[in-house]
C-alpha atoms as one frame of an Amber mdcrd trajectory, in Angstrom:
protein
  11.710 -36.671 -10.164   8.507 -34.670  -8.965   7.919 -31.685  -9.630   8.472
 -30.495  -5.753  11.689 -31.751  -6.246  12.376 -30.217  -9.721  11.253 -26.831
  -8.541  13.559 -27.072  -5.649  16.556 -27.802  -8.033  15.372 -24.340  -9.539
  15.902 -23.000  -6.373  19.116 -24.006  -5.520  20.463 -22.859  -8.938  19.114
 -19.211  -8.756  20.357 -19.517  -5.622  24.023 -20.387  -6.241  23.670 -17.938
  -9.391  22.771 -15.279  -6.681  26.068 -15.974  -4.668  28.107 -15.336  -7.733
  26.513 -12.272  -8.988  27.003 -11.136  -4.927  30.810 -12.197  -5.392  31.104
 -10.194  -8.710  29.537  -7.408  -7.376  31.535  -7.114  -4.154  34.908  -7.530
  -5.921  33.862  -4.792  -8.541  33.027  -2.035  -5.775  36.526  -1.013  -4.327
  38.383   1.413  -6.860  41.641   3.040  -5.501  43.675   5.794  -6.729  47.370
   6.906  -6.415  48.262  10.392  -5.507  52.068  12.025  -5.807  53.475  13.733
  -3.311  51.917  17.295  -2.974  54.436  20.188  -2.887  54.179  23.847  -2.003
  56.691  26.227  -3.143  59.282  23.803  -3.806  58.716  22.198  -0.292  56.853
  18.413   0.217  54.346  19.355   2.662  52.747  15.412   1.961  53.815  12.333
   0.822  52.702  10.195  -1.505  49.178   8.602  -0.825  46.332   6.239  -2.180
  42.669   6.904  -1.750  40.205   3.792  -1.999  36.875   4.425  -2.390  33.697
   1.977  -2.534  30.522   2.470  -4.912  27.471   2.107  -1.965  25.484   0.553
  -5.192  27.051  -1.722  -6.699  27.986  -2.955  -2.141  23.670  -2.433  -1.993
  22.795  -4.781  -5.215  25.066  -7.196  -3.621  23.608  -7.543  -0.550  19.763
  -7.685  -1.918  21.536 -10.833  -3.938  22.962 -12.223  -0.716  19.605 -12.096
   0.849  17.428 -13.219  -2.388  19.747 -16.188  -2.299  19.053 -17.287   1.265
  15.162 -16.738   0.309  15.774 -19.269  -2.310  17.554 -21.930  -0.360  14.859
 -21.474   2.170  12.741 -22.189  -0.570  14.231 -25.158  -1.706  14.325 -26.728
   1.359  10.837 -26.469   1.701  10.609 -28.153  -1.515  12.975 -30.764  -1.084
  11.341 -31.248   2.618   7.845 -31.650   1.195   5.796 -34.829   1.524   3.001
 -36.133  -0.390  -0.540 -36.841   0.702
């Protein structure tokens, strides 16, 4: 194996290890909450709701990953594609 091609397998790894990070990430942002109804002087003026909310970082870091991970597979490809003189 040369070490075009060896590099390239680097690549693709940090690459996939990117993707999974991205995953994590993603799946961790979303946090919900459950509210009971709200009453006011013995009267239910609302029901019963639930309030998701999203952390904007953790949603950020995720996308940088899902964009350093195309960087690397362009990067490998290049690698894989290149010849020698």
């Amino acid at each position: 194996m040369t070490t075009d091609r060896r590099i390239g397998c680097v690549y693709v790894l940090a690459a996939v290890l990117a993707v999974v990070a991205a995953v994590v990430l993603f799946a961790a942002a979303p946090s919900s909450a459950t509210y009971p109804p709200l009453t006011s002087g013995g009267r239910q003026v609302a029901g019963p709701y639930e309030l998701t909310t999203y952390r904007g970082d953790l949603i950020a870091l995720g996308t940088v990953l899902v964009i350093a991970s195309s960087v690397f597979v362009a990067a490998a490809v290049s690698r894989f594609r290149r010849r020698r003189l």
